[in-house]
N, C-alpha and C positions, 0 to 999 in steps of 0.2 A: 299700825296695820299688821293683821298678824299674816307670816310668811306662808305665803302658796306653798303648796305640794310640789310644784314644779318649781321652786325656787333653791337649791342645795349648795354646798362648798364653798367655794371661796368665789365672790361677785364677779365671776366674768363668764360667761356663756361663748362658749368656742362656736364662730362659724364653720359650718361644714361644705360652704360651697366649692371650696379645693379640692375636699375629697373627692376621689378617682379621675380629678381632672390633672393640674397642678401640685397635688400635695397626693401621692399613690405607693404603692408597692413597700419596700420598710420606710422609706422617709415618711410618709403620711403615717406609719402605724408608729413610727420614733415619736411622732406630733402628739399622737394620742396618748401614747404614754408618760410623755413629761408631762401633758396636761394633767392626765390620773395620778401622777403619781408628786402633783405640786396642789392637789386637792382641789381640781377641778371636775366639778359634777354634771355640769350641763352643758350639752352638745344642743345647737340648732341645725338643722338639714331642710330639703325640702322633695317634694317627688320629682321638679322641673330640672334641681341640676341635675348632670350639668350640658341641657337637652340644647346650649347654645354653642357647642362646639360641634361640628360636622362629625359624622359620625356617631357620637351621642345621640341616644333618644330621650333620655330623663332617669332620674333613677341612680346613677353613678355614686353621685355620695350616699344615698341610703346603706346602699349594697356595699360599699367600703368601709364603714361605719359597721353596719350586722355584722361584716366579717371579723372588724376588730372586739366585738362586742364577743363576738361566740370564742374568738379566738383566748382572747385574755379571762374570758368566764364572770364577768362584774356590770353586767346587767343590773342586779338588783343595787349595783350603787348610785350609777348610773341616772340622770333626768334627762329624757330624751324627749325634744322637740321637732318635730315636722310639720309643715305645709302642704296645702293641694288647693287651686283653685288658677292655676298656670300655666298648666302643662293639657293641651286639647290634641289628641291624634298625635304626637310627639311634637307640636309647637309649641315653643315656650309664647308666652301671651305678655306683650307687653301693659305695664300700666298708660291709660289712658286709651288703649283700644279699647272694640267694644268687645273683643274680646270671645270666650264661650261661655255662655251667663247656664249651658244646660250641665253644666261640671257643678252646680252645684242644687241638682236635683236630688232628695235624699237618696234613691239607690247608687246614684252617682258617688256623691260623699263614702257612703260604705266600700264602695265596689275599690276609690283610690284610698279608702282606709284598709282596706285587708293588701293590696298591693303593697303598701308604703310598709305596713307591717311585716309580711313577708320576707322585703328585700332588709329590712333592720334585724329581722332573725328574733323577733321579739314577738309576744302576746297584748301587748299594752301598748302607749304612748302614755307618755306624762302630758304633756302638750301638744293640742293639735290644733291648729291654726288655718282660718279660712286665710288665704294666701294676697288674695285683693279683693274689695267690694265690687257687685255687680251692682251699679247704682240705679240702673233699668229695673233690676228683682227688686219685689216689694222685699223689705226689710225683715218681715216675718218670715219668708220662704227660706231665706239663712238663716236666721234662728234656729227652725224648726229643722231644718238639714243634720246641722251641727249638735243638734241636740238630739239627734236619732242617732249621730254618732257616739254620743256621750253617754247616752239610753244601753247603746251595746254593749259597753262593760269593758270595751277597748281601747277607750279614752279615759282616763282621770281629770283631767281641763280644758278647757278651749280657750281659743283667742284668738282676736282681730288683727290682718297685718293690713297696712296700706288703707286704711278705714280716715275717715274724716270726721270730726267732732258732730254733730251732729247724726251722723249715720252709726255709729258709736253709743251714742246716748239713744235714740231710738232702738236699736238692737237691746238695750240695759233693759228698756223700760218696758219694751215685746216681752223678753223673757221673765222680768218680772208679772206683767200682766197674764201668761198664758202658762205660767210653773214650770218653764224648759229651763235652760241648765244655762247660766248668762257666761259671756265670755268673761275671760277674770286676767287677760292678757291682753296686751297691745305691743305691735312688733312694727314701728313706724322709721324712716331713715330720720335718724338726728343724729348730730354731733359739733364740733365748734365750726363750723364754714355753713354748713346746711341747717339751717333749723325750721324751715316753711313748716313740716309735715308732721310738727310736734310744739304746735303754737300756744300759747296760756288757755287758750279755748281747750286743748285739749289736755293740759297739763290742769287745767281743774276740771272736766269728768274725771281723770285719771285717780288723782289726789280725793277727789271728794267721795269715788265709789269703786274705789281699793282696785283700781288697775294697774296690775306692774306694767309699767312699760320696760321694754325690754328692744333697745336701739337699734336697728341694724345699720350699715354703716359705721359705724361707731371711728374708725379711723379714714372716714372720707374714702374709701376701696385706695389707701395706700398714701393720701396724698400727705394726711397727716403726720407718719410718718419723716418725714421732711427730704424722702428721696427725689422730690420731684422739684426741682426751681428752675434748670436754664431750659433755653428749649428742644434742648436735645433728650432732655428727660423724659418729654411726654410723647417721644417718639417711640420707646420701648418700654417692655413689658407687657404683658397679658391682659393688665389693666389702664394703659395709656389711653385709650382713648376716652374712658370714665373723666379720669381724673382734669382732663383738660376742662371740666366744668366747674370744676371748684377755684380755678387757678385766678381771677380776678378777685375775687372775694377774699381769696385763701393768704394772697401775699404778707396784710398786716397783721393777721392771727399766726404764722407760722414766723414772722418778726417776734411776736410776743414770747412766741412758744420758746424761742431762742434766748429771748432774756432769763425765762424761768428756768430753764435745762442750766444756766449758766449759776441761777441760785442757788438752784436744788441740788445739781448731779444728774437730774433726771433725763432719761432718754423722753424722744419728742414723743412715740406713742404711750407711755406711761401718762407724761402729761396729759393728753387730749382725754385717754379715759378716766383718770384720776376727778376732770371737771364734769366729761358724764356722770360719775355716780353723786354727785353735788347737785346734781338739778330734780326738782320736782318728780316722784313718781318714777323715779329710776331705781329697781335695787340694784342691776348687772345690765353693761351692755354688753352687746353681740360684737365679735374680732378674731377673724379670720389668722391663722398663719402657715404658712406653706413650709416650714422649716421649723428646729427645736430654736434657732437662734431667735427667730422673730420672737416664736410664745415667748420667749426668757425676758424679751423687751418687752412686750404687752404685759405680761404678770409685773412685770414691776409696780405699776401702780397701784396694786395690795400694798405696797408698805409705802407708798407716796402721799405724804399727808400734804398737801395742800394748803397756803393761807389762805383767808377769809379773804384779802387784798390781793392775792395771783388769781386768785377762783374770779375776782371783779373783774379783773384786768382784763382777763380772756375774753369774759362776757361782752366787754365794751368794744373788745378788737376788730368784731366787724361792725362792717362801716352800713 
């Protein structure tokens, strides 16, 4: 498959949802720089962070993100990805509400693409992602949204985050039937504990008609890591109460994960992305870090080569 426009440097896509929440001022902009300067090229953000903190309306990361961008002047190195389709009147929208289905009316679309744009301090996106399906809107009305977006000269890609195989493949076969611009992205939660949302149904449209998928989650929001086991663990941090979903499922996989780190040397989240970029339709997932010590453990897995026999093992670990 030949490499998207939005796909550059070395396979890991920095989450930006820390930015101007948990990860701000020079520590967030330390983040960005070990990332640049360890030849990471692609940043994911979105317009809704980080509108679930009090105070917060939306926006936070973009606007920290353009700052670092104008500040350091590498823009043009830069593959910058954003979302919109979550953030209604400054509420963040959860998946499975019904949500606001008119955020993705096309003056709507344009109106949170020059916003998004603005607060990033840029003229372009590289990738711009409808954020959740509205399964209510006929499937052309997204299409044709996003493809007004792409029409404007302000976008160079699009892509589907939180889409289901089926609605997925319908959107492929819209925009081939009607000449609009198909998505060429998929930005779904997978990783070793969670994988519903990135099922072989959807890992062969992926595969069959060249969609990066591109994970969010990618270290379970921390749990992979392996900070989190007695239960005083999931009582702290920012992300405690996530993580307490993964914690049944999560115990034999994060066993395994301990024999492997014992083989290899490897820290636990090098591990878990290491077996991301081994599955179907993955070139880079998405991983967040609040500090330069995390990125330095998340970059490990660039030089973590993986057996054929640990990559199973994983696989097999949930139950």
């Amino acid at each position: 498959m030949t490499q998207p426009s939005f796909i550059a440097g070395i396979p890991l896509v920095l989450g930006g949802n820390v930015f101007g929440w948990t990860a701000k001022g020079d520590e967030g902009f330390a983040v960005l720089d070990a990332f640049y300067e360890a030849g990471g090229r692609m940043i994911d953000t979105a317009d809704v962070y980080s509108a679930w903190i009090p105070e917060h309306k939306g926006g936070e990361s973009e606007s920290f993100i353009g700052q670092w961008l104008a500040c350091r002047g590498v823009r043009g190195d830069m593959k910058i990805h954003t979302k919109t389709g979550m953030l209604s009147r400054k509420v963040p929208i959860q998946i499975g509400s019904d949500g606001d289905p008119t955020l993705y009316e096309p003056d709507e679309v344009l109106r949170s693409l020059d916003a998004s744009l603005e607060r990033l301090q840029t003229d372009y996106l590289d990738l711009y992602y409808a954020h959740r399906d509205y399964e209510q809107l006929p499937i052309g009305q997204i299409v044709g949204a996003f493809d007004g977006a792409a029409k404007s000269g302000k976008v160079r890609a699009i892509g589907a985050s939180n889409f289901k195989a089926d609605r997925l493949t319908a959107a492929l076969d819209t925009a081939d039937a009607e000449g609009a611009t198909p998505f060429t992205a998929l930005q779904n939660e997978y990783n070793l504990v969670a994988r519903g949302a990135y099922g072989p149904d959807l890992q062969d449209v992926c595969t069959s008609r060249g969609i990066a998928m591109l994970p969010f989650f990618g270290l379970a929001a921390g749990y992979l890591t392996g900070k989190y086991r007695k239960d005083a663990d999931f009582e702290q941090g920012n992300r405690a109460y996530r993580v307490k979903d993964y914690r049944d499922a999560g115990e034999p996989i994060l066993a395994e994960m301990d024999k492997i780190a014992g083989e290899t040397g490897a820290s636990l989240p090098a591990i878990a992305l290491a077996w991301l970029v081994r599955q179907p339709g993955i070139p880079a997932p998405i991983a967040s870090a609040r500090t330069v010590e995390q990125l330095e453990s998340n970059l490990e897995f660039t030089r973590l080569d993986l057996s054929d026999e640990q990559v199973e093992r994983l696989t097999a670990a949930l139950k």
